[in-house]
C-alpha positions in Angstrom: 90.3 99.8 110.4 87.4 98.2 108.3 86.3 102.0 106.9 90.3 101.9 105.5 89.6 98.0 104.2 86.1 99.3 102.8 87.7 102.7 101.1 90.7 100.6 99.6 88.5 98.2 98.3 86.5 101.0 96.2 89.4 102.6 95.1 90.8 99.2 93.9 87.6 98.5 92.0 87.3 102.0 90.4 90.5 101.4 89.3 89.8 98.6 87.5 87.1 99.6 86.1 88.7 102.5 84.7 91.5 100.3 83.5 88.7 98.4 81.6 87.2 101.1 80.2 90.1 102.6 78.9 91.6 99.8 77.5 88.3 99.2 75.5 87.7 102.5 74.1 90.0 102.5 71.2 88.2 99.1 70.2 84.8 100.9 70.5 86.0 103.4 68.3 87.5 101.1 65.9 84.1 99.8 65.7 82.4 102.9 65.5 84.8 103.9 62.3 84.4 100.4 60.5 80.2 101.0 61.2 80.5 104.7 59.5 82.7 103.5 56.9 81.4 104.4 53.2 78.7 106.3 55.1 77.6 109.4 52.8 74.5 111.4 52.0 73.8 112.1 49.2 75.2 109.4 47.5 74.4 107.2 44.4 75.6 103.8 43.2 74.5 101.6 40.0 75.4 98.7 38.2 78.3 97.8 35.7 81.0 100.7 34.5 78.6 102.4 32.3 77.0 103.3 35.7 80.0 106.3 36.2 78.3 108.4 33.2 74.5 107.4 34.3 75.8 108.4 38.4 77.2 111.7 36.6 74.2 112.7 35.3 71.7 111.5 38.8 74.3 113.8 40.8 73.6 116.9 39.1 69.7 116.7 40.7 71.1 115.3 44.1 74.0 117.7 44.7 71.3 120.6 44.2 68.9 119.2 47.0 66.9 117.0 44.2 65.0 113.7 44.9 66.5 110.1 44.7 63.4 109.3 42.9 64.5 112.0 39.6 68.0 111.4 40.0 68.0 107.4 39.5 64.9 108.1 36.6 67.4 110.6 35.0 70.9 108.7 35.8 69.5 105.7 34.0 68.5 107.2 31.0 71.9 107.8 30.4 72.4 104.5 29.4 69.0 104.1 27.8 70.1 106.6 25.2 73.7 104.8 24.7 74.0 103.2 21.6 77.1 101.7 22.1 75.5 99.8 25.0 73.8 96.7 23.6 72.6 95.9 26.4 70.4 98.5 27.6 67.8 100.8 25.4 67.9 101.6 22.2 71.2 99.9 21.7 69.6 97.3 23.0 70.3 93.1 21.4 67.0 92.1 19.8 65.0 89.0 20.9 65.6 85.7 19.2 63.1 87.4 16.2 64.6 90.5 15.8 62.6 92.4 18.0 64.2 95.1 20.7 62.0 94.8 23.6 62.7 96.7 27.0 61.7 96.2 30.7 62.3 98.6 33.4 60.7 99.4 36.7 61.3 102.5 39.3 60.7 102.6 43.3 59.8 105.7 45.5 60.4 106.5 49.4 56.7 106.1 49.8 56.6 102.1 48.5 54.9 104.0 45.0 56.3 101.6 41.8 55.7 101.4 38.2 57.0 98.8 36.1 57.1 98.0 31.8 58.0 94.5 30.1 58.2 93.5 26.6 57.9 97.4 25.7 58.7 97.9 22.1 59.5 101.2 20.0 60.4 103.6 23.2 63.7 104.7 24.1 63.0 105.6 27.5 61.3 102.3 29.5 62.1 104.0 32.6 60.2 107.3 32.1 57.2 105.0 31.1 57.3 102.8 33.9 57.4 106.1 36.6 54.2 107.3 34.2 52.7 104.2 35.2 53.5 104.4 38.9 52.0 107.9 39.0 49.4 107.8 36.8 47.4 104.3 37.4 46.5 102.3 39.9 48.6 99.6 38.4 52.2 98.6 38.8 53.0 96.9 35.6 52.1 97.2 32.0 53.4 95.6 29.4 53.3 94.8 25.8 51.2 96.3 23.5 49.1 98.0 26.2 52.5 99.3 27.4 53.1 100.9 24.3 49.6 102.3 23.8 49.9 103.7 27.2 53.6 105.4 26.2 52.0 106.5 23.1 48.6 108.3 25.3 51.4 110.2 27.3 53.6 111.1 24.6 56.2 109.2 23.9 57.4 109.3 20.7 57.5 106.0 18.7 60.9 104.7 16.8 62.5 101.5 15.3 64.7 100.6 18.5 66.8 98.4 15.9 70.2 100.0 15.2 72.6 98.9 12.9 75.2 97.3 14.9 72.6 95.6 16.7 70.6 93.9 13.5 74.3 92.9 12.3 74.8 91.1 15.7 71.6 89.6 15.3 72.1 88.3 11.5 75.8 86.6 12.6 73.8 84.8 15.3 71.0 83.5 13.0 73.8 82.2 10.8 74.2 79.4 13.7 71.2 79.8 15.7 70.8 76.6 17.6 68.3 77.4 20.3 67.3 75.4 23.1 65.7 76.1 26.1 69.3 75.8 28.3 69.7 78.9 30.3 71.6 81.3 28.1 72.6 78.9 25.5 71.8 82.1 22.7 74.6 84.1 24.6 76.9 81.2 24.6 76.7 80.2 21.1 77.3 83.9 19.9 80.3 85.2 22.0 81.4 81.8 24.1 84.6 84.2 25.1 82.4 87.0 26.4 80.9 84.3 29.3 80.4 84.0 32.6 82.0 86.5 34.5 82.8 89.6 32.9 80.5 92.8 32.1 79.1 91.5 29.0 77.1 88.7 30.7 74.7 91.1 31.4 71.2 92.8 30.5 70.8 95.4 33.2 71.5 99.0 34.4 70.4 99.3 38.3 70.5 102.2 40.2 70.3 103.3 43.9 70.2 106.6 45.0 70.1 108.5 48.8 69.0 112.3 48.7 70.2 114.6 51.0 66.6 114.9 52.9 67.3 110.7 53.9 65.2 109.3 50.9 65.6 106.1 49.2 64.8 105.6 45.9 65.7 103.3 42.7 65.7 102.5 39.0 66.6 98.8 36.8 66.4 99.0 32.9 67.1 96.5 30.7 66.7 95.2 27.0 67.0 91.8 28.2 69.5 88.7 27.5 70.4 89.3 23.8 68.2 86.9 21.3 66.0 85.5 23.7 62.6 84.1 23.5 59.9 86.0 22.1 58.0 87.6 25.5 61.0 86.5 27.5 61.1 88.5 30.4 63.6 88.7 33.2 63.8 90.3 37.1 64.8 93.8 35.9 61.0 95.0 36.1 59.9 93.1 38.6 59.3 94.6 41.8 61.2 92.6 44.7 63.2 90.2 42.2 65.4 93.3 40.0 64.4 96.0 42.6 63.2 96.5 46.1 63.1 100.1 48.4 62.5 100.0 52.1 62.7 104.1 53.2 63.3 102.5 56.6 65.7 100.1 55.6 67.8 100.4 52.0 67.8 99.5 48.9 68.5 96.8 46.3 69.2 96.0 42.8 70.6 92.6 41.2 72.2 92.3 37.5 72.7 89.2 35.0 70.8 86.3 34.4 67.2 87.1 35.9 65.7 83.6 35.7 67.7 82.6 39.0 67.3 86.1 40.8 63.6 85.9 40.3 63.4 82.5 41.9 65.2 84.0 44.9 63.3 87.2 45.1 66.4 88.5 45.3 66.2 92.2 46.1 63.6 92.0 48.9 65.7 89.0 50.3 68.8 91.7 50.4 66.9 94.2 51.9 65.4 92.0 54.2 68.7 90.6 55.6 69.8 94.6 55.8 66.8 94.5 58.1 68.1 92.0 60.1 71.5 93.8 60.7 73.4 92.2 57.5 75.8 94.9 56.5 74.6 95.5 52.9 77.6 93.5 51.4 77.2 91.0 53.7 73.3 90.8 52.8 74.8 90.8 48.8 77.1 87.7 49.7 74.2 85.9 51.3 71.9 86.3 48.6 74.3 85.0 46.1 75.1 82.3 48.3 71.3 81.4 48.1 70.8 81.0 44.4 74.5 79.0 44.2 72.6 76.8 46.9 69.5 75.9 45.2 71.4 75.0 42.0 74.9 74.8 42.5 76.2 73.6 38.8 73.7 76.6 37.0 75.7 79.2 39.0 79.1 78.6 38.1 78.0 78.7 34.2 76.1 82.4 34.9 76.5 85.9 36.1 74.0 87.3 39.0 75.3 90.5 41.0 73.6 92.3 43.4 74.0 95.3 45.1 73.1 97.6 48.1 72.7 100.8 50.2 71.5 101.1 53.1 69.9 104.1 55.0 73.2 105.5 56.5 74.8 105.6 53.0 76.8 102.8 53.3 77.3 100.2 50.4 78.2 97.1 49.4 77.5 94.3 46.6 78.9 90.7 46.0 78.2 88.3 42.4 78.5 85.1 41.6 81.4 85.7 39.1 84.3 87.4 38.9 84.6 90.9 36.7 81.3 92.1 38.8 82.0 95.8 39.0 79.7 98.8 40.6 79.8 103.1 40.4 79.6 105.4 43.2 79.0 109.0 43.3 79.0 111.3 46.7 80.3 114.7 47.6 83.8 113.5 47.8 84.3 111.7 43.8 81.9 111.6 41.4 83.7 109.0 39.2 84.2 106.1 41.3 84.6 102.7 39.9 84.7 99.3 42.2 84.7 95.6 41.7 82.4 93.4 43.5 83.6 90.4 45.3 82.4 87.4 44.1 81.8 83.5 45.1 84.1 81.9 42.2 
């Protein structure tokens, strides 16, 4: 009598567990979908809607088996070379003197980075700054000696000053009322054109994965239009404008540098991806930091950031509204998404 008490009591608990289980599985894969979601390798993603052309152009190196590392240098020469672009390269809004100067940095699997600020008279900032990972022990040259070093490696020299860029510059000086206010050049040229939408912004960043599971990255700039003589921002600076983890992901922030430097904001993103922040939700929490430390400041600027992690998944969030992002994989090379944003 107790065996038959005994057997129906482990039949009645098998039961239920298989019950359980089954009731839980579609929830486990529910959650195993939403964790793959976006995953893709290889895959690239940059900055603003110029970023479809620049992804374009990474892709052709990735979908033949290429590195992350040449695809983001190529991908954002791209918009280095697009004059129609002022806000990047040789296109690029001159300095509060009428001088283009250009920053850029680039970031390896391997932790390897090279970096250029205030470089004047070369089109290409990025290809210098990978010269100057791989051939010096330093990470970041920049004025004068960056342009000596450009010119030692070849580079060829040029007046980085278009046309439509010297006229933007002359209608400025015309009420040129500078003060050291956080954008207050940008305001009083195009007051319209601020905070949220992609004209408040000086940067092209880049994040590629290669089909071997490599991480790599690339941020150009020619800075906020008529700043400071020798201003420089976070786009060459390694950890504020860029920061690659091989283990981890990747990170790249756009608009107004000051506040992202103060932040550190692309290690900070990466770092939160380290500790299991999706990389949106690492974006959003980043944001949230700078709108923390000086609340009033970030509802007058633009600051985006965005992500990838190592499974291929994505994600950015900005302060502002009219944030937008590229994406390039095997399935659509000319995606185009907005970023969710604070206000």
């Amino acid at each position: 009598m107790n065996k038959k008490i005994d057997s129906r009591r482990i039949f009645l608990k098998k039961a239920m567990i298989g019950a359980i289980s089954a009731s839980a599985l579609p929830t486990s894969l529910a959650m195993a979908n939403t964790a793959q979601k976006g995953a893709k390798k290889p895959i690239v993603i940059s900055t603003w809607d110029f970023g479809v052309a620049a992804n374009q152009a990474a892709w052709k190196i990735l979908q033949t088996g290429g590195s992350a590392l040449d695809a983001v240098e190529a991908g954002v020469q791209v918009a280095e070379s697009d004059l129609s672009n002022p806000t990047v390269g040789k296109g690029g809004y001159p300095d509060r003197d009428g001088h283009v100067t250009l920053d850029a940095c680039i970031m390896d699997a391997e932790g390897n980075c090279g970096s250029v600020a205030a470089l004047e008279h070369i089109a290409h900032p990025i290809s210098v700054a990978r010269k100057v990972m791989e051939d010096t022990p330093h990470v970041m040259l920049v004025g004068e000696g960056a342009l000596q070093f450009a010119l030692e490696k070849g580079f060829e020299k040029e007046d980085l000053l278009i046309p439509s860029s010297k006229e933007a510059w002359q209608e400025w000086l015309k009420e040129r009322q500078y003060k050291p206010i956080m954008n207050i050049e940008n305001k009083s040229f195009n007051t319209e054109r601020l905070p949220g939408n992609q004209y408040n912004h000086d940067t092209i960043g880049m994040l590629a994965l290669d089909a071997s599971g490599n991480l790599s990255g690339a941020c150009t700039t020619s800075g906020m239009a008529f700043k400071m003589r020798g201003r420089v921002g976070d786009s060459p600076i390694i950890g504020a404008g860029l920061y690659v983890d091989n283990e981890i992901g990747a990170a790249t922030s756009t608009g107004v540098g000051e506040e992202v430097i103060r932040t550190v904001g692309s290690f900070l993103v990466v770092e939160l991806m380290r500790q299991g922040y999706s990389p949106e939700a690492a974006c959003k929490e980043a944001v949230e930091r700078i709108v923390k430390k000086k609340p009033e400041i970030a509802k007058e600027i633009q600051v985006g950031f965005l992500a990838l992690n190592k499974k291929g998944e994505y994600g950015s969030y900005a302060l502002q509204s009219g944030f937008s992002f590229a994406v390039c994989h095997n399935e659509q090379q000319d995606i185009l998404e907005k970023g969710k944003h604070i206000f």
